[in-house]
N, CA and C of each residue as an Amber inpcrd file, in Angstrom:
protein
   342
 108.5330000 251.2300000 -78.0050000 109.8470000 251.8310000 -78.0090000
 110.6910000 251.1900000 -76.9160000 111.3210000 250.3500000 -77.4280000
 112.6760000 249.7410000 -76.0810000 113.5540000 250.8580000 -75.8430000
 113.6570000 250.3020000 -74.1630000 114.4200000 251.1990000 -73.5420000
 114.7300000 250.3970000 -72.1900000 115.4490000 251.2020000 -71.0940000
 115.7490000 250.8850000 -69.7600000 114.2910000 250.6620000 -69.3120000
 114.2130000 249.7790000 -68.0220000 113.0130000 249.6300000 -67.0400000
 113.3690000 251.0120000 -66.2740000 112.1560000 251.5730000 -65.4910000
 112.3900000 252.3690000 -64.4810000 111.7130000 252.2270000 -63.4180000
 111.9100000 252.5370000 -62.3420000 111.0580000 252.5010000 -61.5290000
 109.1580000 252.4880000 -61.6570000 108.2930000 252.0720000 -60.5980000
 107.1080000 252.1320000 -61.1380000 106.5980000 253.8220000 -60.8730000
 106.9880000 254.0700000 -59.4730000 106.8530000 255.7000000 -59.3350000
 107.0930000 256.3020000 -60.1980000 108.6480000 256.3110000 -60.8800000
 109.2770000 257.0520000 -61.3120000 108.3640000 257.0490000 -63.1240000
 108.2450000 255.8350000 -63.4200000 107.4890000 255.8970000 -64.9560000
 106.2120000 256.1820000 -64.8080000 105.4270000 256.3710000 -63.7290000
 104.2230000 257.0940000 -63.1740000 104.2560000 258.4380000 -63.4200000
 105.3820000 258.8480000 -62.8580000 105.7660000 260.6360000 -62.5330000
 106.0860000 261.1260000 -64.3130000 107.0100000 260.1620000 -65.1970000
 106.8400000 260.4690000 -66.1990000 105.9690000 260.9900000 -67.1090000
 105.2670000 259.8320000 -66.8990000 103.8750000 259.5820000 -67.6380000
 102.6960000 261.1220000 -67.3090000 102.8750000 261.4970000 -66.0100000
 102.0670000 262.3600000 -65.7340000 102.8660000 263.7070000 -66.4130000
 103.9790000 263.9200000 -66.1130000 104.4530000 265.2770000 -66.2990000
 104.3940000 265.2620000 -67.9860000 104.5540000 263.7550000 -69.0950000
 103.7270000 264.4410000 -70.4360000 102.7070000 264.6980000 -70.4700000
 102.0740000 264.1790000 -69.5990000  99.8950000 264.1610000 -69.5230000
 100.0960000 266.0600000 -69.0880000 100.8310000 266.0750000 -68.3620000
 100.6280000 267.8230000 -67.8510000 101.0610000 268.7600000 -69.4550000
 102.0760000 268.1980000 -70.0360000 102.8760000 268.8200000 -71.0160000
 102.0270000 268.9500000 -72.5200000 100.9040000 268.0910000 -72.5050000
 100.4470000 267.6420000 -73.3890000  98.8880000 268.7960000 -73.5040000
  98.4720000 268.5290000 -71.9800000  97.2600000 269.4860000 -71.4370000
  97.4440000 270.6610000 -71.4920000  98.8340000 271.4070000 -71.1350000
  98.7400000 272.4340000 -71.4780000  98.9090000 273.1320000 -72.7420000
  99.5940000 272.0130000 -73.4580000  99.5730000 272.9170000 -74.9800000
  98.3570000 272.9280000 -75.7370000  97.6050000 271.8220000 -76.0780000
  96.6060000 271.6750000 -76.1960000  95.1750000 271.4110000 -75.6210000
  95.3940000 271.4380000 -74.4360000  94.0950000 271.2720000 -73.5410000
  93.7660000 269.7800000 -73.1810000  93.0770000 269.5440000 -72.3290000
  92.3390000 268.2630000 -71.7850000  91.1870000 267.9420000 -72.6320000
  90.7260000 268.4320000 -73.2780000  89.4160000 267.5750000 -74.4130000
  90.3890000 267.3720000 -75.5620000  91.4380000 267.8800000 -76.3540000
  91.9950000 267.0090000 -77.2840000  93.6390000 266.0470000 -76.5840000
  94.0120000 265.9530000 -75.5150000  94.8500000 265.5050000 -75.1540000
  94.1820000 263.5190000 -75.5920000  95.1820000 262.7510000 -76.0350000
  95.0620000 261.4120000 -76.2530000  96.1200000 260.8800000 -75.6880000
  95.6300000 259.4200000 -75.4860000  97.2630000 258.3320000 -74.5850000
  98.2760000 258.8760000 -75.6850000  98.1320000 258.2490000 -76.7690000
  99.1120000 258.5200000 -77.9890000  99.6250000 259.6810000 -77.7610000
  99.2480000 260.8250000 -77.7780000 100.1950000 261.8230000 -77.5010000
 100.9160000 262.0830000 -76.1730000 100.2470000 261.4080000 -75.3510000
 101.2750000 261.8290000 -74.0080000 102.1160000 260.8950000 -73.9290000
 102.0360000 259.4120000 -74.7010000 102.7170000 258.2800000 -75.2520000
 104.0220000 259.1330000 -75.6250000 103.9820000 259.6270000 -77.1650000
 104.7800000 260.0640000 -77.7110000 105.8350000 261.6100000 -76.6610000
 104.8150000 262.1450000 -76.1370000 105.5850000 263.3160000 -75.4580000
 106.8940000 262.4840000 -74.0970000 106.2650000 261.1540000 -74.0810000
 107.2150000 260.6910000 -72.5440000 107.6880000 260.1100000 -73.4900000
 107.7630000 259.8850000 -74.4230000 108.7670000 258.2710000 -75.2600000
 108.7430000 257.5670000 -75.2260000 107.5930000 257.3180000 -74.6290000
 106.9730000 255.4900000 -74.2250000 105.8050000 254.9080000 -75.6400000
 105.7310000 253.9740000 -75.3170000 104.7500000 253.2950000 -76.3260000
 103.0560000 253.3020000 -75.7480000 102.1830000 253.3390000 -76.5090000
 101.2510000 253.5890000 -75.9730000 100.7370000 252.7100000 -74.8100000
 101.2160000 251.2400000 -75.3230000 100.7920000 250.2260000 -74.2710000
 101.3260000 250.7230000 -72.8510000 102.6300000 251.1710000 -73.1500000
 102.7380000 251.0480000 -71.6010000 102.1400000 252.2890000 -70.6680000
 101.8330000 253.4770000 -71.4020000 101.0300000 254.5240000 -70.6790000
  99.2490000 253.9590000 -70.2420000  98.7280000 252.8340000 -71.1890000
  97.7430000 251.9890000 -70.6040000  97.8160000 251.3130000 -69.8640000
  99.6410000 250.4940000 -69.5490000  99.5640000 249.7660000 -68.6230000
  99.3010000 250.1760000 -67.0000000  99.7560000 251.2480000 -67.0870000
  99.4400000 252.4020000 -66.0560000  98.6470000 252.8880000 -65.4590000
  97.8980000 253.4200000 -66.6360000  96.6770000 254.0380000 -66.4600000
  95.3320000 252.9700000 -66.8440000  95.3010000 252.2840000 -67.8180000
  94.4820000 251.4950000 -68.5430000  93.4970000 252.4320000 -69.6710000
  93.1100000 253.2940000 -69.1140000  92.1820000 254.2040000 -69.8070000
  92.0910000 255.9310000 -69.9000000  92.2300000 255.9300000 -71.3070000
  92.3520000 258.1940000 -70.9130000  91.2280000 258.5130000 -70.0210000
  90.5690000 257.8060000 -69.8210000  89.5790000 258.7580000 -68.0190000
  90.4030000 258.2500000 -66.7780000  91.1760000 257.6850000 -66.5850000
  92.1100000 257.0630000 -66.0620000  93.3820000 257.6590000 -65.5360000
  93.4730000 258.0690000 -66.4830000  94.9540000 259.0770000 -67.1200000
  94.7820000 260.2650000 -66.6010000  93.3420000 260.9880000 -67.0800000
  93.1460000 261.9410000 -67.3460000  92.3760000 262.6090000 -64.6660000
  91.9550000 261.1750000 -64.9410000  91.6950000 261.3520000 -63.0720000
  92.7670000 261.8690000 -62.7800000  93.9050000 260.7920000 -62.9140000
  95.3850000 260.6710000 -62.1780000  95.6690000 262.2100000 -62.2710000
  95.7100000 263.1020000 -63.3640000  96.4040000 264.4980000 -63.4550000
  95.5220000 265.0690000 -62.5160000  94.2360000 265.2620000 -62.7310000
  93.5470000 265.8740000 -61.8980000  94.3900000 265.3720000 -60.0790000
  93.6580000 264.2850000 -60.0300000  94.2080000 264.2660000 -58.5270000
  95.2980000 264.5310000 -58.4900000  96.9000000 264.4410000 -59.1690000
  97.9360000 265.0230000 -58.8420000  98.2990000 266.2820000 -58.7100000
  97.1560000 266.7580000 -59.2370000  97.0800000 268.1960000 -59.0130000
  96.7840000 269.2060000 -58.2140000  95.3030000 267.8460000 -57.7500000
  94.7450000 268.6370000 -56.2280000  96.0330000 268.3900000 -55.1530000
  96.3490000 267.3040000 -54.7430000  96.8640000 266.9450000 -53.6500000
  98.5420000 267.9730000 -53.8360000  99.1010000 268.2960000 -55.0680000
 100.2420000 269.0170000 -55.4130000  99.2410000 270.6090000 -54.8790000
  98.1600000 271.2800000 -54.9590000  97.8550000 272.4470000 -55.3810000
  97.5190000 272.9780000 -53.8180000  96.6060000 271.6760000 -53.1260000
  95.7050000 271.9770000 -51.6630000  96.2450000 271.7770000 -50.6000000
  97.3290000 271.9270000 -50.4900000  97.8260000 270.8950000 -48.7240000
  97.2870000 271.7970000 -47.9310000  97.4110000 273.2250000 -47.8200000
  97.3420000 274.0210000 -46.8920000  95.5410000 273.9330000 -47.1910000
  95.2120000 273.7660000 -47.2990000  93.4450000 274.1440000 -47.3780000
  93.1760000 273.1490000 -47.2380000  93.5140000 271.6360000 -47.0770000
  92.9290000 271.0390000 -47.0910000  92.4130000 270.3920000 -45.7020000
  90.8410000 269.9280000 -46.2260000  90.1410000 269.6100000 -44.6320000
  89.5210000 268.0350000 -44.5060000  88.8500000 267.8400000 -43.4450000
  89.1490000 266.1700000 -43.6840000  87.9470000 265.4370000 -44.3740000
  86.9950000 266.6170000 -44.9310000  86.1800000 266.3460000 -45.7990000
  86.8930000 265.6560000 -47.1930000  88.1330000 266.5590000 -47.5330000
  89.2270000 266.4840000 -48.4700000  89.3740000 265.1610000 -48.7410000
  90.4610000 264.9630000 -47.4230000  91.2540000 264.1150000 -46.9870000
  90.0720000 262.4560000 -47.1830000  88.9600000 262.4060000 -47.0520000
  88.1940000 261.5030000 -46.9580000  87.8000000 261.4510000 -48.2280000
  87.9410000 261.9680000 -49.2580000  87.4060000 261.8810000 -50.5060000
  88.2240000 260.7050000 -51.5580000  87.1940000 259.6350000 -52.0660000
  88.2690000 258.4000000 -52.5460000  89.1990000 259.3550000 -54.2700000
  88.0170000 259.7490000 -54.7670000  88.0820000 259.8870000 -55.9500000
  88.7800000 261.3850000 -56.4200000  89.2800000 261.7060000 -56.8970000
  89.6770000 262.8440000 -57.6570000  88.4820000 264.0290000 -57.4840000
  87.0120000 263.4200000 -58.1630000  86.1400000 264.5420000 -58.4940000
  85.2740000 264.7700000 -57.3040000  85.4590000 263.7320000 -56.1790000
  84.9870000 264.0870000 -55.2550000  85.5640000 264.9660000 -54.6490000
  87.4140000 264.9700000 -54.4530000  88.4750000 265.9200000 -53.4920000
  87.8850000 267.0900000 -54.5580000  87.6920000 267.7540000 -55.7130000
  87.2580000 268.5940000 -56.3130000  86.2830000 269.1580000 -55.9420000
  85.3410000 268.4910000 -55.6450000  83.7270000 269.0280000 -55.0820000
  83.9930000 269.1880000 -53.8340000  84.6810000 268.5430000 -52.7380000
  84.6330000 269.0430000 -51.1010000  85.4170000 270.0420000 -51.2550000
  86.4750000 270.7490000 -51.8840000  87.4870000 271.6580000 -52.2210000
  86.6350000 272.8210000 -52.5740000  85.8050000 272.7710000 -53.5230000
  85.1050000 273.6250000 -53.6480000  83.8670000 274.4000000 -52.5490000
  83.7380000 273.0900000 -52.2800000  82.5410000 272.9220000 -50.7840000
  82.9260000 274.1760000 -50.1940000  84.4450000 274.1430000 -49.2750000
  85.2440000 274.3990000 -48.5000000  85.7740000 276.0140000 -48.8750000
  85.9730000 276.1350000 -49.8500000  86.2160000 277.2450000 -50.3940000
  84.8040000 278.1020000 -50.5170000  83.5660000 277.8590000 -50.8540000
  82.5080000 278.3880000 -51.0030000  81.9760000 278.6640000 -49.1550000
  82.7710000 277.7820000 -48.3850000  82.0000000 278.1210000 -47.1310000
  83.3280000 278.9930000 -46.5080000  83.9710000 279.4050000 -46.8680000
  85.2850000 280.5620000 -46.8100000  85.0560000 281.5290000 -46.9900000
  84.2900000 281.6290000 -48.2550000  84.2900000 282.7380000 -48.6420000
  82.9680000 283.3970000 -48.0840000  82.2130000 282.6050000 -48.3480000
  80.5570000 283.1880000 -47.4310000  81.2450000 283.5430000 -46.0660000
  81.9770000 283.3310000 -45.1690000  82.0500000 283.7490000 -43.9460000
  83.0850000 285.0720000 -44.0330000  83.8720000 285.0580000 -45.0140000
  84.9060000 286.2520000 -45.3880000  84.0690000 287.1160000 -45.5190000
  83.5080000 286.8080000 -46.4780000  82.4030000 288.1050000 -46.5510000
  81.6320000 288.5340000 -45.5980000  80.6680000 288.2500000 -44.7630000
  79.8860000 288.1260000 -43.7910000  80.6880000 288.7940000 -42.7190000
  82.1320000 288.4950000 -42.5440000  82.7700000 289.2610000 -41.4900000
  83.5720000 290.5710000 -41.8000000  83.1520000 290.8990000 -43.4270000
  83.9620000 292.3240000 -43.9460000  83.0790000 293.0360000 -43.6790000
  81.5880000 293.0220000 -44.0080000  80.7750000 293.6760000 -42.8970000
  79.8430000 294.0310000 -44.5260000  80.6200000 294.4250000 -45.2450000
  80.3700000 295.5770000 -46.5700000  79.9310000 294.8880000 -47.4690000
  79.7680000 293.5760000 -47.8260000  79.6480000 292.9590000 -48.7130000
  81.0370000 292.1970000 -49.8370000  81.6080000 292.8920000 -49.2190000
  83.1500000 292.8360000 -50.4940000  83.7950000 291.4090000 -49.5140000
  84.6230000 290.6940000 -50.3150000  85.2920000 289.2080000 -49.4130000
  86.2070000 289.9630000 -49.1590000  86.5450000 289.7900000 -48.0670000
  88.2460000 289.5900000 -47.2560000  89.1840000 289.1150000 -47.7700000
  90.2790000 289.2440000 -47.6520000  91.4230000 288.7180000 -47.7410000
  91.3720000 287.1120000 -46.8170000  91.5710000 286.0850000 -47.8640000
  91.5720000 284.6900000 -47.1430000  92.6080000 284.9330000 -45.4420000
Protein backbone atom coordinates (compact mmCIF):
# COMPACT_ATOMS: atom_id res chain seq x y z
CA UNK A 1 0.00 0.00 0.00
CA UNK A 2 1.84 3.39 -1.09
CA UNK A 3 1.83 6.07 1.02
CA UNK A 4 4.00 8.93 2.84
CA UNK A 5 7.43 7.67 4.60
CA UNK A 6 7.23 8.22 8.36
CA UNK A 7 9.38 8.32 10.79
CA UNK A 8 11.10 4.94 12.03
CA UNK A 9 9.72 5.49 15.75
CA UNK A 10 6.77 6.80 14.64
CA UNK A 11 5.89 3.60 12.03
CA UNK A 12 7.13 1.44 15.05
CA UNK A 13 4.50 3.10 17.43
CA UNK A 14 2.02 2.45 14.60
CA UNK A 15 2.67 -0.84 13.98
CA UNK A 16 2.40 -1.64 17.71
CA UNK A 17 -0.78 0.25 18.61
CA UNK A 18 -2.53 -2.22 15.57
CA UNK A 19 -0.59 -5.26 17.18
CA UNK A 20 -2.41 -3.88 20.57
CA UNK A 21 -5.79 -3.25 18.50
CA UNK A 22 -5.67 -6.47 16.90
CA UNK A 23 -4.81 -8.48 20.45
CA UNK A 24 -7.42 -7.18 22.00
CA UNK A 25 -10.19 -7.97 19.80
CA UNK A 26 -9.15 -11.17 19.08
CA UNK A 27 -6.44 -12.26 21.32
CA UNK A 28 -2.64 -13.05 20.93
CA UNK A 29 -2.88 -16.83 19.66
CA UNK A 30 -5.04 -15.77 16.60
CA UNK A 31 -3.51 -12.27 16.04
CA UNK A 32 -1.30 -12.55 12.43
CA UNK A 33 1.28 -9.83 10.68
CA UNK A 34 -1.53 -9.66 8.02
CA UNK A 35 -3.94 -8.48 10.28
CA UNK A 36 -2.11 -5.98 12.22
CA UNK A 37 -0.76 -5.22 8.50
CA UNK A 38 -4.21 -4.45 7.49
CA UNK A 39 -5.40 -2.75 10.95
CA UNK A 40 -2.20 0.01 10.51
CA UNK A 41 -2.61 0.22 6.58
CA UNK A 42 0.59 -0.93 5.89
CA UNK A 43 1.55 -3.85 3.71
CA UNK A 44 2.62 -6.84 5.24
CA UNK A 45 6.25 -6.49 4.17
CA UNK A 46 6.72 -3.57 5.86
CA UNK A 47 5.30 -4.71 9.40
CA UNK A 48 8.19 -7.63 8.73
CA UNK A 49 10.46 -5.11 7.90
CA UNK A 50 10.19 -4.11 11.43
CA UNK A 51 9.61 -6.77 13.17
CA UNK A 52 10.82 -9.65 10.75
CA UNK A 53 8.78 -12.28 12.53
CA UNK A 54 5.16 -12.63 14.52
CA UNK A 55 7.40 -13.85 17.66
CA UNK A 56 9.07 -10.71 16.96
CA UNK A 57 6.09 -8.63 16.77
CA UNK A 58 4.43 -10.36 19.18
CA UNK A 59 7.96 -9.79 22.00
CA UNK A 60 7.87 -6.08 20.95
CA UNK A 61 4.01 -5.73 22.45
CA UNK A 62 4.85 -7.62 25.31
CA UNK A 63 7.91 -5.54 26.18
CA UNK A 64 6.02 -2.33 25.33
CA UNK A 65 3.89 -3.19 27.68
CA UNK A 66 6.02 -4.07 30.53
CA UNK A 67 8.19 -1.03 30.37
CA UNK A 68 4.57 1.23 29.59
CA UNK A 69 2.84 -0.91 32.74
CA UNK A 70 6.15 -1.21 35.51
CA UNK A 71 8.10 1.99 36.00
CA UNK A 72 7.13 2.35 39.50
CA UNK A 73 7.93 -1.37 40.50
CA UNK A 74 10.51 -1.70 38.70
CA UNK A 75 13.92 -3.12 40.19
CA UNK A 76 17.30 -3.58 38.73
CA UNK A 77 16.76 -7.18 38.41
CA UNK A 78 14.07 -5.61 35.82
CA UNK A 79 16.09 -3.13 34.50
CA UNK A 80 18.92 -5.86 33.68
CA UNK A 81 16.69 -8.13 31.88
CA UNK A 82 17.67 -8.24 27.88
CA UNK A 83 14.54 -9.90 26.75
CA UNK A 84 10.86 -9.23 27.19
CA UNK A 85 10.20 -12.78 28.93
CA UNK A 86 12.89 -12.39 31.08
CA UNK A 87 11.59 -8.49 32.40
CA UNK A 88 8.28 -10.83 32.80
CA UNK A 89 9.82 -13.46 35.01
CA UNK A 90 12.00 -10.90 37.32
CA UNK A 91 8.54 -8.84 37.51
CA UNK A 92 6.97 -11.61 38.69
CA UNK A 93 10.04 -12.66 40.87
CA UNK A 94 9.56 -9.23 42.53
CA UNK A 95 6.04 -9.20 42.96
CA UNK A 96 5.97 -12.80 44.53
CA UNK A 97 8.72 -11.56 47.02
CA UNK A 98 6.15 -8.47 47.88
CA UNK A 99 3.75 -10.18 48.51
CA UNK A 100 5.32 -13.00 50.78
CA UNK A 101 6.62 -10.13 52.96
CA UNK A 102 3.04 -8.21 52.86
CA UNK A 103 1.75 -10.97 54.18
CA UNK A 104 4.22 -12.02 56.78
CA UNK A 105 3.95 -8.42 58.15
CA UNK A 106 -0.15 -8.44 58.30
CA UNK A 107 0.50 -10.85 60.92
CA UNK A 108 -3.03 -12.83 59.98
CA UNK A 109 -2.25 -14.41 57.00
CA UNK A 110 -4.34 -12.05 54.66
CA UNK A 111 -1.71 -9.64 52.17
CA UNK A 112 -1.55 -6.04 52.91
CA UNK A 113 -2.19 -3.39 50.99
CA UNK A 114 1.04 -2.98 48.54
Amino acid sequence: MPGKKAAKDSRRAQILRAGYAVAGRIGLSQLTVRLVAAKARLSTGLVLFYFKTKQRLLSALLSDMLKARTPTRSTPAIARSESSVARLIALIRSEMKRTVVSVGASGDGRRSAP
